[in-house]
N, C-alpha and C positions, 0 to 999 in steps of 0.2 A: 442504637446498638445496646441492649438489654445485657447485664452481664448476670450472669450463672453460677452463685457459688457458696460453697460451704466452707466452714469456720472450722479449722485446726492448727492444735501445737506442734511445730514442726519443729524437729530436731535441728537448731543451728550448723552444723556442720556440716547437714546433708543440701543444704542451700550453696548456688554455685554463684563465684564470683565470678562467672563471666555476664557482663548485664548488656546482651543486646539489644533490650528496648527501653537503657539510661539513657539519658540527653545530657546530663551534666559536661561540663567541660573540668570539674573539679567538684568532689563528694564530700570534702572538709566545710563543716558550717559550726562553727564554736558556739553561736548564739544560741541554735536548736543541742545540740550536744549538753549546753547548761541547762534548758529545759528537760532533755531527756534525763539530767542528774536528778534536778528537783522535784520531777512527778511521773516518771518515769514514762514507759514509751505505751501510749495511752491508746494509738490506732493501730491496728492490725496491716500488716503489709499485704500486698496484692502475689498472688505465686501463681506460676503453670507448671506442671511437668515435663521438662523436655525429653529432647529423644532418647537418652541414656535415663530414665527414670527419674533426676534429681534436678530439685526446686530452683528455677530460675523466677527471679524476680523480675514482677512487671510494671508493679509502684512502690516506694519506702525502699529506695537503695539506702539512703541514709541513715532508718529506722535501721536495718540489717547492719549496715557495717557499724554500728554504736555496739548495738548488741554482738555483734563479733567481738570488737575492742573489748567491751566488759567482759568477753566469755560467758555471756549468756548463755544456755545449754537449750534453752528450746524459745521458742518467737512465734506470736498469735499470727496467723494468716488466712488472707480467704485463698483459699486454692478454686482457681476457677474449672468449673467442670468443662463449659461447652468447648466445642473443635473450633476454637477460633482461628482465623490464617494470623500470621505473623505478623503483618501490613494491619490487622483489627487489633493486636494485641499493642502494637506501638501505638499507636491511637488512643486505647484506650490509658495507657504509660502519658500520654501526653497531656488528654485530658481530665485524669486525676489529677492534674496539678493547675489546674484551670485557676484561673487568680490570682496565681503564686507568683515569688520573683523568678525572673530569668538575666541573667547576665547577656550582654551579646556575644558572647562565646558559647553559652545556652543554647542561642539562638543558631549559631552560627553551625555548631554540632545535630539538633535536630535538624533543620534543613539538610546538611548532610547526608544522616542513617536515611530519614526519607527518600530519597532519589535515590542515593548507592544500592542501602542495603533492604531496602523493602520497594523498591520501584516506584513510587509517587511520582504520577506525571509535576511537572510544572506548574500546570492548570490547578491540580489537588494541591501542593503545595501552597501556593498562593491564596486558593478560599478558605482550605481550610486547616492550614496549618498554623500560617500567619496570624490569624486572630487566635489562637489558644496560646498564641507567645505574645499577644497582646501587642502586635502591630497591623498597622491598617492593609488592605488586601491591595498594596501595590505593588509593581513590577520593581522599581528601584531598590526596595530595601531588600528582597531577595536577589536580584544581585547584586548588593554588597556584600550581603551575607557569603554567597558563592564566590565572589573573589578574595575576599580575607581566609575564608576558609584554605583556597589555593596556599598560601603564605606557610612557610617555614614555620614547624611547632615552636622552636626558636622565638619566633616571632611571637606567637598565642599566649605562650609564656608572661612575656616582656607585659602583653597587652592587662594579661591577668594581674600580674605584679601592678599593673596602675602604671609602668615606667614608659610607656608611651599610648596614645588610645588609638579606642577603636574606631572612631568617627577617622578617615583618613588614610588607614592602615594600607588599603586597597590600591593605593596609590606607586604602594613596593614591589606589587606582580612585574614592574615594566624591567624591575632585576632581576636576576639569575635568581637560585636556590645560592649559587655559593656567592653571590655577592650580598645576598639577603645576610648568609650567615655570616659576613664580614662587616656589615651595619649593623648587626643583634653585640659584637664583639667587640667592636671598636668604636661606635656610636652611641647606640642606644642604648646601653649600659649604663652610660656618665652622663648622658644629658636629659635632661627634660623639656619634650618639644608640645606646645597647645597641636591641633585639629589642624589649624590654617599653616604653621608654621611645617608638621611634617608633610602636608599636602606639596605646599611652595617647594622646600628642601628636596623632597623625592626628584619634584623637575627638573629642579636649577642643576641638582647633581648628576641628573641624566644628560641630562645637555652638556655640564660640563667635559663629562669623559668625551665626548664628541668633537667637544670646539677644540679642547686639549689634545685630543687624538692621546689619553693613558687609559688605565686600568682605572678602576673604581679604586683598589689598593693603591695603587700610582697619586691617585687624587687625594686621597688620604692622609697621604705623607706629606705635603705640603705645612712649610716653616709656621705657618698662619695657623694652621688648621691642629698639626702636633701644639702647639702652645695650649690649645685652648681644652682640648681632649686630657690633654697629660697635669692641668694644673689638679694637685688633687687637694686644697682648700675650699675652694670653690662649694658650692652648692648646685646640685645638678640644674634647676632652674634657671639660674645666673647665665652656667654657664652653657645651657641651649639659647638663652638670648644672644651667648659673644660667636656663638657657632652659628644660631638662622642668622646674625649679622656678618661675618664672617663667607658664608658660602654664597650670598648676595655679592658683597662685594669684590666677589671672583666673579659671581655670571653678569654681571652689569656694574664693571669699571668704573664707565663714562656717568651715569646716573649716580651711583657713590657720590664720587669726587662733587656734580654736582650738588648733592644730598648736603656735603659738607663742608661746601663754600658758603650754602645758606644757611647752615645752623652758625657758622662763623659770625658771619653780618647780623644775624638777629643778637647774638654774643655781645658786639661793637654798640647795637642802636638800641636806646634804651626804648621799650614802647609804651604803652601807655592802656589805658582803658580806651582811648579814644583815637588811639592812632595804632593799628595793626599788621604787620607784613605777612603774605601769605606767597607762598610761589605755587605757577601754575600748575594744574593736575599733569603727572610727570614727568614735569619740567620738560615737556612741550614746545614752549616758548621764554624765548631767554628775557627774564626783567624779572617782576616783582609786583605782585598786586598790594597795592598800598590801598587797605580801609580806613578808611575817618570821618568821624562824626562831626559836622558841622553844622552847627543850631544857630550861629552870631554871627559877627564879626572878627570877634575873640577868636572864634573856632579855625577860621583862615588864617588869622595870623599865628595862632596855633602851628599851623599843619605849615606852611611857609618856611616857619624858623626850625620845625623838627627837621625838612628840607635841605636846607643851606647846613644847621648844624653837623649831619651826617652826608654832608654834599661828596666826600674824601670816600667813605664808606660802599656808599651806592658807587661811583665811579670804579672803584678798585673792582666791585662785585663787579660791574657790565663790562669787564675787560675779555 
């Protein structure tokens, strides 16, 4: 695709802020902003002329809105001549920034404008959308991308803020809009959860409103769960650990309990480099994988009297 165009100063105000072939999920970049302070805005922006005569921008959203902030009164552009469709002019929006960073909210917003609002089959998405946001041409990351997108702005927000990610997020569709917005308000505001932890957390809390037979606000409320929400010392990381520990130990009881009769016993029995407790993958079968190294003699009578000494220990455990 060949582009077509000539070089003019166009009068900033006659430039329209509606940018339907931005991608950004957010236009604020401090970094480029101090660059534009110190050498000023050195590339020309990309423009068409839309239906009502006035300059819509098709690359350098950023370039433009600096220049707005300053009040710039006019900004270098190619105005492009030829009749391009609207579906070649996001394209080419897209791939003027070939190289560049993309957030996955970036990503998650072209995908978007592409299918909605210029038609891009799936297939086009895919080959050749996906590599200009610099991921590989597979089916799964575009629908991740398309299910997070689904998610409450609420949500995009939060993800934006860093307060909870985007690896995971996808995980939220299986709630409401208004239950989303009652976990954007009451959850993930105060807490800080990794990838795995709000993967796990989305299930155990879907499940739980089930096996409970309440509300997701019903579940919420619980004496366990207000403590650890409402402590406001805390640090949000800390306290996403006492919360994924916490809503565990509502959907799997019996596994807890036994979680913490074994950290008890390891507590009691001193180990050693050479004598090690392990329990079975989740706690499947009831005992204790006892490792130990024996190279001698010594090494038996070793492991014998660690035995007999914690004999009180292990017994109390296999009751």
């Amino acid at each position: 695709m060949e582009r077509n165009s000539n070089f003019e100063l166009i009068p900033t105000a006659q430039i329209s802020l509606e940018f339907p072939y931005g991608f950004r999920f957010h236009y604020e970049d401090p970094g480029l902003e101090s660059h534009f302070e110190r050498k000023g805005i050195l590339l020309p922006i990309l423009v068409v002329r839309d239906a009502n005569q006035k300059w819509t921008v098709v690359s350098g959203h950023k370039r433009f809105l600096f220049a707005r902030k300053r009040k710039l009164s006019t900004l270098s552009a190619h105005v492009i001549q030829d009749d391009f469709s609207k579906k070649e002019l996001f394209l080419l929006s897209l791939f003027s920034n070939w190289n560049q960073q993309f957030s996955d909210l970036d990503r998650m917003i072209t995908v978007c404008k592409a299918k909605t609002d210029f038609g891009f089959s799936l297939e086009e998405i895919q080959q050749d959308i996906l590599p200009a946001l610099g991921l590989p041409c597979e089916r799964a990351f575009l629908e991740e991308l398309q299910q997070v997108s689904r998610l409450i702005r609420e949500i995009h927000i939060l993800i934006y803020e860093k307060k909870i990610p985007f690896r995971g997020a996808s995980s939220l569709n299986r709630f409401s809009k208004e239950e989303q917005l009652l976990l954007v308000e009451g959850v993930f505001g105060k807490v800080h959860l990794t990838t795995n932890q709000l993967i796990l957390i989305s299930e155990w809390i879907f499940d739980l409103k089930k096996i409970k037979r309440v509300s997701l606000g019903g579940l919420m409320e619980e004496n366990t769960i207000q403590a650890i929400l409402m402590h406001l010392k805390e640090d949000a990381r800390a306290k996403g650990e006492r919360f994924f520990t916490a809503i565990r130990l509502l959907r799997f009881p019996r596994l807890s309990e036994m979680e913490k009769n074994f950290d008890c016993l390891k507590q009691k029995v001193e180990q050693t480099k050479e004598i090690r407790l392990e329990h079975f993958k989740g706690f499947e079968k009831k005992g204790v994988r006892l490792q130990a190294e024996i190279k001698n003699r010594e090494g038996i009578s070793r492991v014998l009297r660690f035995l007999e000494t914690h004999r009180d220990s292990f017994e109390s455990f296999l009751k």
